[in-house]
ZADO-1210 file (C-alpha; in nm, 4 decimals, padded with zeros to 6 digits):
<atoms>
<atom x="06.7701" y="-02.8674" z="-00.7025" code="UNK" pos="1"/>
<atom x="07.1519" y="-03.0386" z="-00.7124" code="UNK" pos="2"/>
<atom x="07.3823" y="-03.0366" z="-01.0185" code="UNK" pos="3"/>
<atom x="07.6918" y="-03.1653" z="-01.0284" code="UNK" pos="4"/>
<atom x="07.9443" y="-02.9644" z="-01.1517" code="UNK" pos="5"/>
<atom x="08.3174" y="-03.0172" z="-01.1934" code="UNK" pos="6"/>
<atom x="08.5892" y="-02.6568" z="-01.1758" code="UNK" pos="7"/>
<atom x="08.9738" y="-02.6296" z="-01.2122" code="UNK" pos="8"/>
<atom x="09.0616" y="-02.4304" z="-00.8981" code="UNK" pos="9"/>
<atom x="09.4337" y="-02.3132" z="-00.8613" code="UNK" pos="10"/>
<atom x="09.5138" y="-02.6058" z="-01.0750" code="UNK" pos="11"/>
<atom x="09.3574" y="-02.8993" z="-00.9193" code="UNK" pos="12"/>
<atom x="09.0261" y="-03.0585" z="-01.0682" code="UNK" pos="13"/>
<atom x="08.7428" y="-03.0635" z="-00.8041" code="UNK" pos="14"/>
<atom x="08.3666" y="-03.2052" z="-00.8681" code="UNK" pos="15"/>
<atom x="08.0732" y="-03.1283" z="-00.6681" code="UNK" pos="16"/>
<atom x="07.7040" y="-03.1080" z="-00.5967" code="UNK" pos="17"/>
<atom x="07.5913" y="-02.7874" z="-00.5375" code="UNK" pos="18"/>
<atom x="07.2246" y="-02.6565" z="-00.5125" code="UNK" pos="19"/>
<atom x="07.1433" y="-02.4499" z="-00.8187" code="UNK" pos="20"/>
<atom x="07.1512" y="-02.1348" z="-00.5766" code="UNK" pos="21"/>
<atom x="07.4721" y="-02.1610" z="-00.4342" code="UNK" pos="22"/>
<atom x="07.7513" y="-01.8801" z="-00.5527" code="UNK" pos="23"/>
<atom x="08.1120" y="-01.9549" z="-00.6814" code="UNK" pos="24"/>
<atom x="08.2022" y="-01.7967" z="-00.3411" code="UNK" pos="25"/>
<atom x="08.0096" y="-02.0494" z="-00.1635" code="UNK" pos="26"/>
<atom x="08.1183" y="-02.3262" z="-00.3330" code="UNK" pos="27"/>
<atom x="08.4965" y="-02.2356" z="-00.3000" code="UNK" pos="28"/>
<atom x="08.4538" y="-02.1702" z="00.0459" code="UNK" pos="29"/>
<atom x="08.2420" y="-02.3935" z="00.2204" code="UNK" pos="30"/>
<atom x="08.2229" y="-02.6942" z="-00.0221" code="UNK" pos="31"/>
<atom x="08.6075" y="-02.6933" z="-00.1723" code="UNK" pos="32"/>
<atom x="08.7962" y="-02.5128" z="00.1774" code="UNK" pos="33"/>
<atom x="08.9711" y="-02.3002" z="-00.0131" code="UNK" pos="34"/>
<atom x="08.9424" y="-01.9323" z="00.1983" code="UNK" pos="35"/>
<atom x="09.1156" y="-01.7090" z="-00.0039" code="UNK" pos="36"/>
<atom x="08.8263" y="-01.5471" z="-00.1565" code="UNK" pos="37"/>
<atom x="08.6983" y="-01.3565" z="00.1266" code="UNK" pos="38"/>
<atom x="08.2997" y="-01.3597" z="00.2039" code="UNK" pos="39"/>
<atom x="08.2433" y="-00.9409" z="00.2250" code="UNK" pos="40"/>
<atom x="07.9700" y="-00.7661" z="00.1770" code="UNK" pos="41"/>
<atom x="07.7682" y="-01.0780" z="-00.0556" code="UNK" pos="42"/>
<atom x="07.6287" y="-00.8078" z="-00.2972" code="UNK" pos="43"/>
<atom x="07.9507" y="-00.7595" z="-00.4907" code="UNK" pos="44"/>
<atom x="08.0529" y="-00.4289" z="-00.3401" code="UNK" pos="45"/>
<atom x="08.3387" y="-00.4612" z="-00.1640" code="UNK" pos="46"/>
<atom x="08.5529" y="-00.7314" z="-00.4094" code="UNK" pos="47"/>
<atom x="08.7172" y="-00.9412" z="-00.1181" code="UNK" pos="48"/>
<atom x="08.5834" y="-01.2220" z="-00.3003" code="UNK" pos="49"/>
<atom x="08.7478" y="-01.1280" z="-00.6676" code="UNK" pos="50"/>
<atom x="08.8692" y="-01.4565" z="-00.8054" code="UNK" pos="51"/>
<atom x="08.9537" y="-01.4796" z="-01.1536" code="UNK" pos="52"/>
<atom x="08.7482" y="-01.7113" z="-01.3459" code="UNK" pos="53"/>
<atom x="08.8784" y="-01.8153" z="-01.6911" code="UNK" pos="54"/>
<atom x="09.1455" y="-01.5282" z="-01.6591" code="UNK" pos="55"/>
<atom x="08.8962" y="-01.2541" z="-01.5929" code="UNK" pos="56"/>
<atom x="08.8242" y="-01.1585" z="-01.2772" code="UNK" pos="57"/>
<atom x="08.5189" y="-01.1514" z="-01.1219" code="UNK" pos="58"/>
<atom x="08.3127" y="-01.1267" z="-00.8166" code="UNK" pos="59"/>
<atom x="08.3166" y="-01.4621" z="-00.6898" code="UNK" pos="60"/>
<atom x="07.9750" y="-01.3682" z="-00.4400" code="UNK" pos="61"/>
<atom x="07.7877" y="-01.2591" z="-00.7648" code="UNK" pos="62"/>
<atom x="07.8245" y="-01.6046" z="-00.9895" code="UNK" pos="63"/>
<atom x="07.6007" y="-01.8792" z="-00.9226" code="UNK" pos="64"/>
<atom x="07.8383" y="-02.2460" z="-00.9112" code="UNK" pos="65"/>
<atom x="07.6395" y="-02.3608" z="-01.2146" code="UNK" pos="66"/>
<atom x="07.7773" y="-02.1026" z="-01.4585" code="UNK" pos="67"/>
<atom x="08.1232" y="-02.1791" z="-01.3711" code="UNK" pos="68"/>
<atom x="08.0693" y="-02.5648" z="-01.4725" code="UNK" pos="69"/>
<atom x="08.3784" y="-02.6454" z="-01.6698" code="UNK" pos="70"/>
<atom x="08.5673" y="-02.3270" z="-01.5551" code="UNK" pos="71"/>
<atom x="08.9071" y="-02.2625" z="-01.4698" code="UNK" pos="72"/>
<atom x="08.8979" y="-02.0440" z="-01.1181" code="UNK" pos="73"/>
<atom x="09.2145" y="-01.8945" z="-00.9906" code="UNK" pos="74"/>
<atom x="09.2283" y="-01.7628" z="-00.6160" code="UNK" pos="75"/>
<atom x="09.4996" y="-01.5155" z="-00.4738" code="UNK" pos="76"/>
<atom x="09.6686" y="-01.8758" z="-00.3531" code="UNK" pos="77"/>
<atom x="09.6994" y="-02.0334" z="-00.7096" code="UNK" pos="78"/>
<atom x="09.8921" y="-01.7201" z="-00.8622" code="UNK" pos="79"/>
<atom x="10.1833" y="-01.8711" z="-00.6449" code="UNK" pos="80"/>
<atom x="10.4372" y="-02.0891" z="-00.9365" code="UNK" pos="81"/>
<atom x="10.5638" y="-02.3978" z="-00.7403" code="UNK" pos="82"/>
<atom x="10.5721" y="-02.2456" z="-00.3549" code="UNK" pos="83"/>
<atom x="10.7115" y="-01.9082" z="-00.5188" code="UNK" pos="84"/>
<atom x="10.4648" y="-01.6055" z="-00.4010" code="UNK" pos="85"/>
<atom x="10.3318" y="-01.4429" z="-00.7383" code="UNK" pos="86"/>
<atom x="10.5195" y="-01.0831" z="-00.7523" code="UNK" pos="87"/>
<atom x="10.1793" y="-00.9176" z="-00.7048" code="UNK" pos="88"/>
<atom x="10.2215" y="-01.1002" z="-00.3868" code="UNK" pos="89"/>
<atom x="10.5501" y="-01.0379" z="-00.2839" code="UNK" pos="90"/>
<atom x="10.4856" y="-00.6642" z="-00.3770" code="UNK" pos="91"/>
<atom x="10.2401" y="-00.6104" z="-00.1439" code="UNK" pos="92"/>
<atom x="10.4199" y="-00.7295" z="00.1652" code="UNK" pos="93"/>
<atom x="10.7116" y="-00.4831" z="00.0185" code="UNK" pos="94"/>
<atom x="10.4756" y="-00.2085" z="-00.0162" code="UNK" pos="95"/>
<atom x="10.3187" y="-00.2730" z="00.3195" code="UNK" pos="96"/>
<atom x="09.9705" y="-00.2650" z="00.1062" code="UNK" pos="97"/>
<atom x="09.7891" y="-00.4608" z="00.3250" code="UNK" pos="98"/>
<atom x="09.6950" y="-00.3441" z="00.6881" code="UNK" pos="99"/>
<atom x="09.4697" y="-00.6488" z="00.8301" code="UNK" pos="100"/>
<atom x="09.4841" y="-00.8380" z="00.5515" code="UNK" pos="101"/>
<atom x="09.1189" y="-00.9135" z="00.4712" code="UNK" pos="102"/>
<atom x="09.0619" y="-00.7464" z="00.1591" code="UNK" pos="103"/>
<atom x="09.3910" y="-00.9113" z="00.0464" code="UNK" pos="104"/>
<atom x="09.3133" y="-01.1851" z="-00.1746" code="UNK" pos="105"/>
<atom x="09.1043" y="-01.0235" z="-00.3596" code="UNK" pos="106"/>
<atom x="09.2895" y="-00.7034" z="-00.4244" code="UNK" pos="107"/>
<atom x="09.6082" y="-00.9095" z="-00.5332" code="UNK" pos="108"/>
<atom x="09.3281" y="-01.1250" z="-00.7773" code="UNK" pos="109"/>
<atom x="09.2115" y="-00.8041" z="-00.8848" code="UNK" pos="110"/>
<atom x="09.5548" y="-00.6204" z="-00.9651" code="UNK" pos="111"/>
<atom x="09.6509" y="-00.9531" z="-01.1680" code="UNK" pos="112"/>
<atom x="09.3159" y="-00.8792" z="-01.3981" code="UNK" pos="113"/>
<atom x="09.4065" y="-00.5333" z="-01.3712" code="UNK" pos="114"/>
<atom x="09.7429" y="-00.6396" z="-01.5223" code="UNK" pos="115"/>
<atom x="09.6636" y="-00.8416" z="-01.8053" code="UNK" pos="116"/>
<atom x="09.3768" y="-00.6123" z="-01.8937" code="UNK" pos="117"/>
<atom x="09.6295" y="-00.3172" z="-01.9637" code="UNK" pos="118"/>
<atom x="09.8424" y="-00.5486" z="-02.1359" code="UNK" pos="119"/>
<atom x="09.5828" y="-00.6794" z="-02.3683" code="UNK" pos="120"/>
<atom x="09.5087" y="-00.2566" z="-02.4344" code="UNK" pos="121"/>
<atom x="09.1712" y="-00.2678" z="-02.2735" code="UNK" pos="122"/>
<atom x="09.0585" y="00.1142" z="-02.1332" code="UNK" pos="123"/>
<atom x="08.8785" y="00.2328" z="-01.8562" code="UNK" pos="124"/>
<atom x="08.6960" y="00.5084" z="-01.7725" code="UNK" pos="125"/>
<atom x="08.9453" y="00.7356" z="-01.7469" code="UNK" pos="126"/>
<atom x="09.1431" y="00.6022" z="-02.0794" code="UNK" pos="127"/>
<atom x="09.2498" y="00.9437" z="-02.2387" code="UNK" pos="128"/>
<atom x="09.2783" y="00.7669" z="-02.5880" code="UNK" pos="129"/>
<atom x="09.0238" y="00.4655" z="-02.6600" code="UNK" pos="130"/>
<atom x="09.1580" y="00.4622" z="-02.9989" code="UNK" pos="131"/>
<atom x="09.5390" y="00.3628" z="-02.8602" code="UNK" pos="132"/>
<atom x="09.6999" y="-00.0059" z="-02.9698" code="UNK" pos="133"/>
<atom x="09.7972" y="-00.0258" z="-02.5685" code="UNK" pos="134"/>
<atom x="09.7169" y="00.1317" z="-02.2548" code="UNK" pos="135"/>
<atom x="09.9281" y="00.3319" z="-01.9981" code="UNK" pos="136"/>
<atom x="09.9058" y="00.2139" z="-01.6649" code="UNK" pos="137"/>
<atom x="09.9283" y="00.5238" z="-01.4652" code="UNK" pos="138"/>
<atom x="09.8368" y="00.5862" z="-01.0845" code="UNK" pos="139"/>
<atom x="09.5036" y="00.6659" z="-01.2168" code="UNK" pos="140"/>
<atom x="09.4647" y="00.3870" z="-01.4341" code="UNK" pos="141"/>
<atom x="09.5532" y="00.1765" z="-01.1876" code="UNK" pos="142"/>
<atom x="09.2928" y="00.3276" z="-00.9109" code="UNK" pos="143"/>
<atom x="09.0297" y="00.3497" z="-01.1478" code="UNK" pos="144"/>
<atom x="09.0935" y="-00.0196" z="-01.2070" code="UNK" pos="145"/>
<atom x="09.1086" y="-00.1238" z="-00.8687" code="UNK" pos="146"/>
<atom x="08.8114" y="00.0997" z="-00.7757" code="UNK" pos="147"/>
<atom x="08.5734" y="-00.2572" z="-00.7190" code="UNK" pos="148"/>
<atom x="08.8064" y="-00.3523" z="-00.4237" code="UNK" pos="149"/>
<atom x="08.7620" y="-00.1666" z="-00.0945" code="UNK" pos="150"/>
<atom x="08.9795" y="-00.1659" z="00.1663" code="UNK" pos="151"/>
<atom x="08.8796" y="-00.0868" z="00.5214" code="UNK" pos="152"/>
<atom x="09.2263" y="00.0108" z="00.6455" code="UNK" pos="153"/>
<atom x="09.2538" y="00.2155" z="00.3512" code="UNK" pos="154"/>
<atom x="09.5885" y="00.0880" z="00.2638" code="UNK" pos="155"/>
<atom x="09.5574" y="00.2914" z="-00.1048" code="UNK" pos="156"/>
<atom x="09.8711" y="00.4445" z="-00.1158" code="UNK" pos="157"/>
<atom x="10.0367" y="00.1187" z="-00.0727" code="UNK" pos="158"/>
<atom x="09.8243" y="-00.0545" z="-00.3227" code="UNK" pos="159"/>
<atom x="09.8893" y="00.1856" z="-00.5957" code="UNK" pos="160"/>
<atom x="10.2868" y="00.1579" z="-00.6255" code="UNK" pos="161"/>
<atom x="10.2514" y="-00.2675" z="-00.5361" code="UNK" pos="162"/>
<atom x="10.0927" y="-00.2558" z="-00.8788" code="UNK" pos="163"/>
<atom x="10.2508" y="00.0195" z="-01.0392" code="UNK" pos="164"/>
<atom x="10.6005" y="-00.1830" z="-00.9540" code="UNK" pos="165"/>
<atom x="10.4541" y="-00.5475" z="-01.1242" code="UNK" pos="166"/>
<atom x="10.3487" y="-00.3497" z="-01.3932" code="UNK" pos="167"/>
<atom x="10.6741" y="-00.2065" z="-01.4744" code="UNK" pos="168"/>
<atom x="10.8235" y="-00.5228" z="-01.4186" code="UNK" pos="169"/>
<atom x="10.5880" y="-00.6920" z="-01.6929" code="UNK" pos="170"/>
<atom x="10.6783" y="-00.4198" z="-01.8931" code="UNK" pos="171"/>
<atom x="10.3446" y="-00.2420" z="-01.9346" code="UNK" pos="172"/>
<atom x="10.3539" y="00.0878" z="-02.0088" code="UNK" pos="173"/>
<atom x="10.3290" y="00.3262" z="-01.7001" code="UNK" pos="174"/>
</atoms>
């Protein structure tokens, strides 16, 4: 069965027919062209296709089109501010914490929810005080955090200081 459905991706309106079936990944990918959620593993294991969907991030492969009617979806691309690289972005390339680039997109869409997560005082599983106003971003934080996206190149010890360096920047506690 077709619905139409109508999403805000990386700032531009798009409407669409999709079948009932088809994923957010899907739908970004093969109906809108927009590749920079990555089509992994499909079962929401690896994260390559983390996108953040009304400011939370999410895996892209695990949402049906239909429950993102009326959502705003943000892809690695639309954390770029008129042709500027976002500084998660420019970050990685100075941390080298990419190697062949696949799991990219979604590790940069993941460290932004990672970001604004700690910022908003959210914990994690390795929180030492749930009670706290705000959370410290440490190393660990930030791997347990990341721990959804995989990397094949195992480019972790870059990934860890790209973020920890944003962080700092936004001035969240590290």
């Amino acid at each position: 069965m077709d619905t139409s459905i109508s999403l805000r991706v990386d700032g531009a309106q798009a409407a669409l027919t999709v079948d009932t079936r088809t994923t957010l990944l899907d739908a970004l990918r093969d109906r809108l062209r927009n590749t920079s959620p990555k089509k992994g593993c499909d079962h929401g294991q690896c994260g390559a296709c983390t996108v953040l969907l009304d400011g939370r991030r999410v895996n892209s492969c695990l949402v049906l089109a239909v429950t993102a009617d009326g959502a705003e979806v943000t892809t690695s691309n639309g954390l770029a501010t008129d042709g500027q690289p976002h500084p998660l972005h420019r970050a990685f390339v100075e941390y080298d914490a990419y190697q062949c680039g696949y799991c990219t997109p979604g590790q940069i869409c993941s460290a932004a929810g990672v970001l604004a997560e700690a910022a908003q005082g959210w914990p994690s599983h390795v929180t030492g005080d749930l009670t706290a106003e705000s959370t410290e971003l440490s190393d660990a934080e930030i791997r347990e955090r990341m721990a959804g996206n995989l990397c094949r190149c195992a480019a972790y010890a870059h990934i860890v200081p790209a973020v920890a360096e944003v962080a700092a920047a936004q001035g969240v506690r590290r």
